[in-house]
TIVO-2410 file (N, C-alpha, C; in nm, 3 decimals):
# residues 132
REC num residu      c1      c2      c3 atome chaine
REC   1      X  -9.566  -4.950  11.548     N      A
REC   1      X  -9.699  -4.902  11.577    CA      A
REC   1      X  -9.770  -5.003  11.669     C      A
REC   2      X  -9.815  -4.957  11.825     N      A
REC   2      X  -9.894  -5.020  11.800    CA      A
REC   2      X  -9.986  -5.087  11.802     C      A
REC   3      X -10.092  -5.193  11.889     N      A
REC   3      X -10.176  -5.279  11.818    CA      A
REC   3      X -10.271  -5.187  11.863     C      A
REC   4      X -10.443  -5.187  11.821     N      A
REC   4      X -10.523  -5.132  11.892    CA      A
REC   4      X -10.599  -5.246  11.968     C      A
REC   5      X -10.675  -5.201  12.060     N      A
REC   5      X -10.704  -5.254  12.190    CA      A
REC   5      X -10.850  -5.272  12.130     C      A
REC   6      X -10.921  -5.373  12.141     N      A
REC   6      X -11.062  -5.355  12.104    CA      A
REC   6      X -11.128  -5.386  12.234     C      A
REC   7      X -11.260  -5.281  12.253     N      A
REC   7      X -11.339  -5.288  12.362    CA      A
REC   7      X -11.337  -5.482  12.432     C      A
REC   8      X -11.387  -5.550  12.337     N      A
REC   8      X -11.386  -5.623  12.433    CA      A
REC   8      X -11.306  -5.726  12.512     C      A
REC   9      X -11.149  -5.655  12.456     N      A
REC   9      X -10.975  -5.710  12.508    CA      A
REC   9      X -10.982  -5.674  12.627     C      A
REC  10      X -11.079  -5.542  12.699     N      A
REC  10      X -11.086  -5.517  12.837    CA      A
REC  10      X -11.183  -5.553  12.925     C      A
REC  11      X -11.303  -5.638  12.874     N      A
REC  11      X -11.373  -5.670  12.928    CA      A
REC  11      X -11.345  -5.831  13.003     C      A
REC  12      X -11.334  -5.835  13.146     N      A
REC  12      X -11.269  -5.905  13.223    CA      A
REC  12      X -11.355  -6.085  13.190     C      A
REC  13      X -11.506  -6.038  13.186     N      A
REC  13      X -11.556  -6.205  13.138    CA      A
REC  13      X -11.533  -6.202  12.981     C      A
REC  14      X -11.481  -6.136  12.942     N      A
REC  14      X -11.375  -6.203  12.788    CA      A
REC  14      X -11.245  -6.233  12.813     C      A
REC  15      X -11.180  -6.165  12.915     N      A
REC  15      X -11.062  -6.273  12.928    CA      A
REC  15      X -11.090  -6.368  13.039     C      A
REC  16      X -11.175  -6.383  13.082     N      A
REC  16      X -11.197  -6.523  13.158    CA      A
REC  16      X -11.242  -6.636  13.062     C      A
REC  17      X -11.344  -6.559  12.996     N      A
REC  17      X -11.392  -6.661  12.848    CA      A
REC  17      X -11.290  -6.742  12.763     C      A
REC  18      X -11.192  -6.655  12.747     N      A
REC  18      X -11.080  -6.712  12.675    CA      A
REC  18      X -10.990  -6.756  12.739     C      A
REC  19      X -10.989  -6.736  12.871     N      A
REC  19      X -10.902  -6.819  13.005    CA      A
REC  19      X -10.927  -7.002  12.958     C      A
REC  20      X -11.052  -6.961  12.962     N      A
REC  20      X -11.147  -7.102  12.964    CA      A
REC  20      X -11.139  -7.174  12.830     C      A
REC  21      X -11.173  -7.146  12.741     N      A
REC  21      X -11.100  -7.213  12.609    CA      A
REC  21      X -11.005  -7.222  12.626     C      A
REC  22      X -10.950  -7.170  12.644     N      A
REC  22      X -10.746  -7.243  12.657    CA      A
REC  22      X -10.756  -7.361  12.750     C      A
REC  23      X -10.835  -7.359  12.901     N      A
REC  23      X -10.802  -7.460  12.944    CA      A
REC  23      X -10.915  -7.562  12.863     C      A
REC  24      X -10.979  -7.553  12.843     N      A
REC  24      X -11.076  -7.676  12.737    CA      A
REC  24      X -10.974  -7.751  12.646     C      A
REC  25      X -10.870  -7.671  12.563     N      A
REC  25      X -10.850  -7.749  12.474    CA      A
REC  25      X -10.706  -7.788  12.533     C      A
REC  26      X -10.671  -7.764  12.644     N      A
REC  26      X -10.549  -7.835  12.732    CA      A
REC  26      X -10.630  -7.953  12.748     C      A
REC  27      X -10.747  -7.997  12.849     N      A
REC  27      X -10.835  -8.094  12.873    CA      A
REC  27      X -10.806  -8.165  12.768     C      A
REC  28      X -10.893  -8.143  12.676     N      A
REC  28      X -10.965  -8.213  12.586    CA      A
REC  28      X -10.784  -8.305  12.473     C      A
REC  29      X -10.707  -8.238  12.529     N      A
REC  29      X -10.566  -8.292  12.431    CA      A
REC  29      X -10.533  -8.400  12.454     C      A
REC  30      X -10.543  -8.447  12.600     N      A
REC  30      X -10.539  -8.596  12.685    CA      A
REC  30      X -10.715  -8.662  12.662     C      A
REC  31      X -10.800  -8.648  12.596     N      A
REC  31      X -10.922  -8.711  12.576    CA      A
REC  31      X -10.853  -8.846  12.455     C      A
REC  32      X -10.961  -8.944  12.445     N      A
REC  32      X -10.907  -9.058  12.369    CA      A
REC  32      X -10.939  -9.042  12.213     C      A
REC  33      X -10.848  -9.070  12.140     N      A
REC  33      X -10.846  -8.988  11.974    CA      A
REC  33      X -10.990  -9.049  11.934     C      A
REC  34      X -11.066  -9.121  11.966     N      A
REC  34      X -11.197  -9.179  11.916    CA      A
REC  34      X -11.335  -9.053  11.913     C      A
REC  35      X -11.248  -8.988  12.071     N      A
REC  35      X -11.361  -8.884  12.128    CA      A
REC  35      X -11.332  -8.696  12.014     C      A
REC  36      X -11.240  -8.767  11.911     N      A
REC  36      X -11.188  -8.635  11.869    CA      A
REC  36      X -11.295  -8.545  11.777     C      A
REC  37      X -11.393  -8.620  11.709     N      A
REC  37      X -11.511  -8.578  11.655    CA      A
REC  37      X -11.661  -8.548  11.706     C      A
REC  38      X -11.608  -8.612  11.837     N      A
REC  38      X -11.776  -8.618  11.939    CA      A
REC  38      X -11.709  -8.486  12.059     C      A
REC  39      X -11.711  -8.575  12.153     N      A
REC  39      X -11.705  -8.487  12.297    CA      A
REC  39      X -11.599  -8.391  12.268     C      A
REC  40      X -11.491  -8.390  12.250     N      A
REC  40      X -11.345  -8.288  12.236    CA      A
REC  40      X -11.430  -8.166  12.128     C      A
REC  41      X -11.493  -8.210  12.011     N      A
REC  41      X -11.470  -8.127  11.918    CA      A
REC  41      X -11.618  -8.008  11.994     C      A
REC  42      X -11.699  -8.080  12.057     N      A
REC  42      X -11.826  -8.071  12.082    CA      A
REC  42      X -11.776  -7.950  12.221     C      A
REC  43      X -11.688  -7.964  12.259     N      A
REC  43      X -11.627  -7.890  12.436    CA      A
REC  43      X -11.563  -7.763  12.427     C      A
REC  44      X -11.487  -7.815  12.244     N      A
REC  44      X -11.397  -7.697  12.221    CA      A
REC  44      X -11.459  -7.602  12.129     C      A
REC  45      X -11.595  -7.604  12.049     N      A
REC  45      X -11.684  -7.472  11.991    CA      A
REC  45      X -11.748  -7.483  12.109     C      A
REC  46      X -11.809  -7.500  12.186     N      A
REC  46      X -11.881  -7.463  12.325    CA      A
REC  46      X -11.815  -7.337  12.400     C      A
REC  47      X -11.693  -7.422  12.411     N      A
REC  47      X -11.576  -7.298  12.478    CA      A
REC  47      X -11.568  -7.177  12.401     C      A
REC  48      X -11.488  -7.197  12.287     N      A
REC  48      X -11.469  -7.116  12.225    CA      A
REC  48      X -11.592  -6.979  12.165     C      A
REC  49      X -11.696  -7.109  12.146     N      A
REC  49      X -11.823  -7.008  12.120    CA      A
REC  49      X -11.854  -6.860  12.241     C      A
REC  50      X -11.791  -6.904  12.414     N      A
REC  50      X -11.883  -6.810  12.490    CA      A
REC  50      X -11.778  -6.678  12.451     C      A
REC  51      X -11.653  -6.678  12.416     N      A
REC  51      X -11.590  -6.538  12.436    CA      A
REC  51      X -11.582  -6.487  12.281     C      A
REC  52      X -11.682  -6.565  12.187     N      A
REC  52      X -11.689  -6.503  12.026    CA      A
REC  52      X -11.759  -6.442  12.061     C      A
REC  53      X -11.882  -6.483  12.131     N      A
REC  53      X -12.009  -6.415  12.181    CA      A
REC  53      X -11.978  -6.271  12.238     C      A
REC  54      X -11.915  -6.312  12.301     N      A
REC  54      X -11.892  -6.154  12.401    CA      A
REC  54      X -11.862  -6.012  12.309     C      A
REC  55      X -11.707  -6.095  12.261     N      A
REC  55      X -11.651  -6.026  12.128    CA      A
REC  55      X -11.768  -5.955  12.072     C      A
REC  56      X -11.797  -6.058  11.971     N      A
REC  56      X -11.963  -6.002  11.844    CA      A
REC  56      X -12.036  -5.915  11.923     C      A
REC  57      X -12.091  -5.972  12.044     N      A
REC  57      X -12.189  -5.891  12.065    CA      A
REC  57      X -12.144  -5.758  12.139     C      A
REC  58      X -12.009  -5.699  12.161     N      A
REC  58      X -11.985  -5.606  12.228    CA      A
REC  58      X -11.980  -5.511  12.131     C      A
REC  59      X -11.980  -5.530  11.952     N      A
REC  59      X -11.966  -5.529  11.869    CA      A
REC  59      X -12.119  -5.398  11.842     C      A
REC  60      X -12.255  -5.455  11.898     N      A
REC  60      X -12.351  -5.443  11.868    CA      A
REC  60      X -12.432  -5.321  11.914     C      A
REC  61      X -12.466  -5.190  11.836     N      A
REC  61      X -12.537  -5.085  11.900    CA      A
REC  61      X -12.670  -5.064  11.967     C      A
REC  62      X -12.714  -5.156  11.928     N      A
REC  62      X -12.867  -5.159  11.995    CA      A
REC  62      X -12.871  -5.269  12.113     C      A
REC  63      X -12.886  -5.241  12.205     N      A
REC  63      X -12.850  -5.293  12.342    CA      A
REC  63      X -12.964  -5.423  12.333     C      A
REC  64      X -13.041  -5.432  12.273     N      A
REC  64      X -13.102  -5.558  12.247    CA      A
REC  64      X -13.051  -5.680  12.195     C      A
REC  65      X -12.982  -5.620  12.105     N      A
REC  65      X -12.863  -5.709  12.033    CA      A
REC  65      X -12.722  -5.764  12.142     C      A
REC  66      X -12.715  -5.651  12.199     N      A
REC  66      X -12.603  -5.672  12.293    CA      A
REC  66      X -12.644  -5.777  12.407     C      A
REC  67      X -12.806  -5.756  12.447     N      A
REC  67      X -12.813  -5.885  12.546    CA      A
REC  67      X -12.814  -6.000  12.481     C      A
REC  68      X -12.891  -6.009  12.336     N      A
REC  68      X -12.837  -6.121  12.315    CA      A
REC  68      X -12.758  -6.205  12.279     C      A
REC  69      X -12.650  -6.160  12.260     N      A
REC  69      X -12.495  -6.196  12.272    CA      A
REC  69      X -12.495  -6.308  12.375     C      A
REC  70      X -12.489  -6.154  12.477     N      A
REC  70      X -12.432  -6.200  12.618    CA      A
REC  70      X -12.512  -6.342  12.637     C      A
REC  71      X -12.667  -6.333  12.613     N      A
REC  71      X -12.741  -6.435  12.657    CA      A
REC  71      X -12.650  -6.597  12.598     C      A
REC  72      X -12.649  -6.564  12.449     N      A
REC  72      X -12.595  -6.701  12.355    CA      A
REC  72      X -12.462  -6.734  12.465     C      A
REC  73      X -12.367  -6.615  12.499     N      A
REC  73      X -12.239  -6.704  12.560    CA      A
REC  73      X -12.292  -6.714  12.671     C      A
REC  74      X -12.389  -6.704  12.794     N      A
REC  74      X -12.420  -6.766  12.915    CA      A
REC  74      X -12.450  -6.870  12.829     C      A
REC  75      X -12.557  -6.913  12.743     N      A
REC  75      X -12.608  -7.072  12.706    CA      A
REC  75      X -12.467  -7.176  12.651     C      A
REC  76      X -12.367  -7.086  12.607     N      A
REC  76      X -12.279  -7.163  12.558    CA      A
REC  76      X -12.146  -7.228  12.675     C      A
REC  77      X -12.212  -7.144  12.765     N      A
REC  77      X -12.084  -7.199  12.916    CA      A
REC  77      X -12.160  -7.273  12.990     C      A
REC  78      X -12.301  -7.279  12.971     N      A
REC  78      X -12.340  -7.373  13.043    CA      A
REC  78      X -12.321  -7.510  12.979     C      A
REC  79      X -12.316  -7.534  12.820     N      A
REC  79      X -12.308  -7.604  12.737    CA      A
REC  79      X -12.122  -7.661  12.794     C      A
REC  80      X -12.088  -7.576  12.772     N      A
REC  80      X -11.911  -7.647  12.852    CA      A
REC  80      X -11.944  -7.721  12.943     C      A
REC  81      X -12.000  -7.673  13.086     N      A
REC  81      X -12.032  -7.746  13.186    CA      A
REC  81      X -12.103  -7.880  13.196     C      A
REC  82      X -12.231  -7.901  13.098     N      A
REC  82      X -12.235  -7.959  13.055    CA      A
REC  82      X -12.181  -8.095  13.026     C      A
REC  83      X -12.091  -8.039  12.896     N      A
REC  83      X -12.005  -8.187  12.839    CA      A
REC  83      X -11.887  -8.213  12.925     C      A
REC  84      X -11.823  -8.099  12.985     N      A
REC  84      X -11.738  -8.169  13.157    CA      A
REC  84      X -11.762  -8.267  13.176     C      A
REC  85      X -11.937  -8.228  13.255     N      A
REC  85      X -12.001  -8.358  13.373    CA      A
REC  85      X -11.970  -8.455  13.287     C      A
REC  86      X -12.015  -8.461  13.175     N      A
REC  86      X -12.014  -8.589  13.045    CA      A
REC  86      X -11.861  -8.635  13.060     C      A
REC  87      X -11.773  -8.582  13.053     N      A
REC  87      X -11.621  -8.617  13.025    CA      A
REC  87      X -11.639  -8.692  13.180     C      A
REC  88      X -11.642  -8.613  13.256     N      A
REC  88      X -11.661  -8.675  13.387    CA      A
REC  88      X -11.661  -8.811  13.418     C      A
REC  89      X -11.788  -8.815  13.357     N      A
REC  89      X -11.857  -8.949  13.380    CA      A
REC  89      X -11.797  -9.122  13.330     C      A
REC  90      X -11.751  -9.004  13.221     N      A
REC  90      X -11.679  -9.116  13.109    CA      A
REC  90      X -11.505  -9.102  13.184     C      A
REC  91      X -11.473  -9.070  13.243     N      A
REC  91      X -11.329  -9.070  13.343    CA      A
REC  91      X -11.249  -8.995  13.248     C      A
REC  92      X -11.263  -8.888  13.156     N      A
REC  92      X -11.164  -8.807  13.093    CA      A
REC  92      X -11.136  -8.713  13.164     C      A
REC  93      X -11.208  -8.681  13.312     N      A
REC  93      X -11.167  -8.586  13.335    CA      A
REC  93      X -11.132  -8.610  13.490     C      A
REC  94      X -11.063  -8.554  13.558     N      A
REC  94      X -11.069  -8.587  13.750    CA      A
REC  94      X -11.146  -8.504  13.803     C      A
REC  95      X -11.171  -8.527  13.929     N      A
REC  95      X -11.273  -8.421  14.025    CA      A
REC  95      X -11.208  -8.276  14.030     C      A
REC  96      X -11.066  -8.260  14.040     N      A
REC  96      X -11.042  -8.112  14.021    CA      A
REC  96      X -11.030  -8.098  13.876     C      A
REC  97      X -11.025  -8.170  13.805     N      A
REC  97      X -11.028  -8.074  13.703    CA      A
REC  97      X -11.217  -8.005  13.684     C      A
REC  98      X -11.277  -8.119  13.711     N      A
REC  98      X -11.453  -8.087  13.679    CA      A
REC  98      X -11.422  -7.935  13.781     C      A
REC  99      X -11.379  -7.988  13.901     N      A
REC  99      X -11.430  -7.830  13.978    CA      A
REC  99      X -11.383  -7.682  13.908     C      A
REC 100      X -11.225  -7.718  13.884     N      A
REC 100      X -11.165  -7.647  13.795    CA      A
REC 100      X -11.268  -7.528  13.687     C      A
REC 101      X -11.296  -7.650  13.608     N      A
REC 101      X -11.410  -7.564  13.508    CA      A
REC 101      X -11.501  -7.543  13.552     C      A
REC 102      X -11.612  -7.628  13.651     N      A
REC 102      X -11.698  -7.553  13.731    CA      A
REC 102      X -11.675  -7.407  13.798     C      A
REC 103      X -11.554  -7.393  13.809     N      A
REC 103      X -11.536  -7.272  13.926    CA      A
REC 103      X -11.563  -7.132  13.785     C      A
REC 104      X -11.479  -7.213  13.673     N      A
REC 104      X -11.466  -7.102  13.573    CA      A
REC 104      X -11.618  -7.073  13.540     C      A
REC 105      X -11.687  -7.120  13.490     N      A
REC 105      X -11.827  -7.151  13.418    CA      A
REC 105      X -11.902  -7.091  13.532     C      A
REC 106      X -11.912  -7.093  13.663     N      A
REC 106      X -11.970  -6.964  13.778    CA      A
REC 106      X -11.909  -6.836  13.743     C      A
REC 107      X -11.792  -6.852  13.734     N      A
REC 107      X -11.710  -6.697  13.749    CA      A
REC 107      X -11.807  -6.615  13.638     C      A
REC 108      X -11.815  -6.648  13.497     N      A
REC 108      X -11.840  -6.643  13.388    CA      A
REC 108      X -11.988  -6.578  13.394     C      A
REC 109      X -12.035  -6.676  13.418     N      A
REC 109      X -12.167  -6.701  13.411    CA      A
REC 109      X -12.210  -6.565  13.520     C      A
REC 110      X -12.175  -6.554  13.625     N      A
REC 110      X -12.231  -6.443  13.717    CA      A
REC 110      X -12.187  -6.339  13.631     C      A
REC 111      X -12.023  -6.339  13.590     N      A
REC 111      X -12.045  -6.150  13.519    CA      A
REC 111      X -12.093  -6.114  13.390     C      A
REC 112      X -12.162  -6.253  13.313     N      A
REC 112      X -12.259  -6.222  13.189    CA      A
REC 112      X -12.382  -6.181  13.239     C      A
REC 113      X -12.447  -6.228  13.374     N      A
REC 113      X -12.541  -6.260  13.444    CA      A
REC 113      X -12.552  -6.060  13.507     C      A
REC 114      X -12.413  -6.031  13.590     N      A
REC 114      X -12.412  -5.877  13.598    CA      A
REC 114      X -12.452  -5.797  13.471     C      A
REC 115      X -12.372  -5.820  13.380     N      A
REC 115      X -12.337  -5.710  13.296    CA      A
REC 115      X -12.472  -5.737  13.161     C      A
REC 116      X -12.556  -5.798  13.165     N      A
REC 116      X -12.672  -5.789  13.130    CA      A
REC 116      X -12.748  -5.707  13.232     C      A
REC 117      X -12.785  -5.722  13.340     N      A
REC 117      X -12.813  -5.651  13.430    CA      A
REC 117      X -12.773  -5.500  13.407     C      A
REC 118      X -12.679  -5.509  13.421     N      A
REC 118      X -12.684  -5.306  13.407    CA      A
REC 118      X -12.689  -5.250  13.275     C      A
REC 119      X -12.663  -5.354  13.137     N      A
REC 119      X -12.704  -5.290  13.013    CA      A
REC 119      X -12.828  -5.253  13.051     C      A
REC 120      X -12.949  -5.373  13.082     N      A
REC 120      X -13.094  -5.367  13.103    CA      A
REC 120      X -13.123  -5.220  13.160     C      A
REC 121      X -13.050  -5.225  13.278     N      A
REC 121      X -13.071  -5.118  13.323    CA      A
REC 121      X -13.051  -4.950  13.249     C      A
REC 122      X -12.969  -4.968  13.200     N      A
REC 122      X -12.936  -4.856  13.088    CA      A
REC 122      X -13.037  -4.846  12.994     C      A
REC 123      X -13.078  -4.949  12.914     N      A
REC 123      X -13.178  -4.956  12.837    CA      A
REC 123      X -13.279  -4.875  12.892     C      A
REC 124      X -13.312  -4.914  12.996     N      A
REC 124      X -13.476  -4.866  13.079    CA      A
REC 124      X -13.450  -4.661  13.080     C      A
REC 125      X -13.309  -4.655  13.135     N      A
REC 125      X -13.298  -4.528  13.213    CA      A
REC 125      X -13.303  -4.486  13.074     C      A
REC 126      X -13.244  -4.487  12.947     N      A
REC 126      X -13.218  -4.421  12.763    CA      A
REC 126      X -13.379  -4.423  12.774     C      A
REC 127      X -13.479  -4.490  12.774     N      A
REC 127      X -13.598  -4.529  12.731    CA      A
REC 127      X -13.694  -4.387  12.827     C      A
REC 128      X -13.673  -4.423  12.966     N      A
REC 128      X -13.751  -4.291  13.028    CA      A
REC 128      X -13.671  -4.160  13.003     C      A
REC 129      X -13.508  -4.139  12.948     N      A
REC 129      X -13.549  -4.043  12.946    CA      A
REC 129      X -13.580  -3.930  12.751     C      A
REC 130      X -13.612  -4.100  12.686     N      A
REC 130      X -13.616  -4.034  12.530    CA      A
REC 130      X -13.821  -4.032  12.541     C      A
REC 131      X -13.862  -4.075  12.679     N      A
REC 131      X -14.018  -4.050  12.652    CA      A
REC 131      X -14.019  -3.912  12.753     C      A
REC 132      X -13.971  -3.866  12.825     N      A
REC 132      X -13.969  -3.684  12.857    CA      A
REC 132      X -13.961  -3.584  12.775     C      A
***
């Protein structure tokens, strides 16, 4: 039998989301075992948090609920980006890798950034036409 497909297995910024946790906790495996309770642990619920988000909130019938999903995993990829620069700084990470996740954390970020956008928009169009 078999598996079923859940809505948000097809939604493309959930598999970029989870693109991105995978590479976080590749990163974070070469970080120094000291950093394993601070920055690593701190990079990898950040990550992991933006494509739960998506998940849960795709989950959610009232489109209010649904933006704010989406909203928590935009705040939570910016939060990746974030502790990068930090890894950065501290030399855990190289310039391609920062761009690396920079590039992901745009990708991301614009199609949470879309696809709030046209829920909104749906919202408005359900709204004018349940006041006719």
């Amino acid at each position: 039998m078999a598996a079923h497909t859940y809505y948000f297995e097809k939604l493309d910024v959930w598999q970029n989301a989870k693109r991105l946790a995978v590479s976080i906790y590749a990163i974070t495996e070469k970080f120094p075992s000291n950093e394993k309770f601070a920055l690593t642990d701190q990079l990898r619920r950040s990550a992991v948090s933006v494509s739960a988000n998506i998940a849960e909130g795709s989950t959610r019938e009232h489109l209010n609920d649904y933006v704010r999903f989406m909203n928590i995993a935009y705040g939570s990829c910016i939060e990746v980006l974030n502790h990068i620069l930090i890894a950065k700084e501290l030399n855990y990470v190289s310039d391609s890798t920062l761009n690396e996740i920079r590039d992901q954390v745009s990708q991301i970020t614009n199609q949470l950034r879309a696809l709030n956008k046209s829920v909104i928009a749906k919202k408005r169009s359900n709204e004018k036409t349940q006041q006719q």
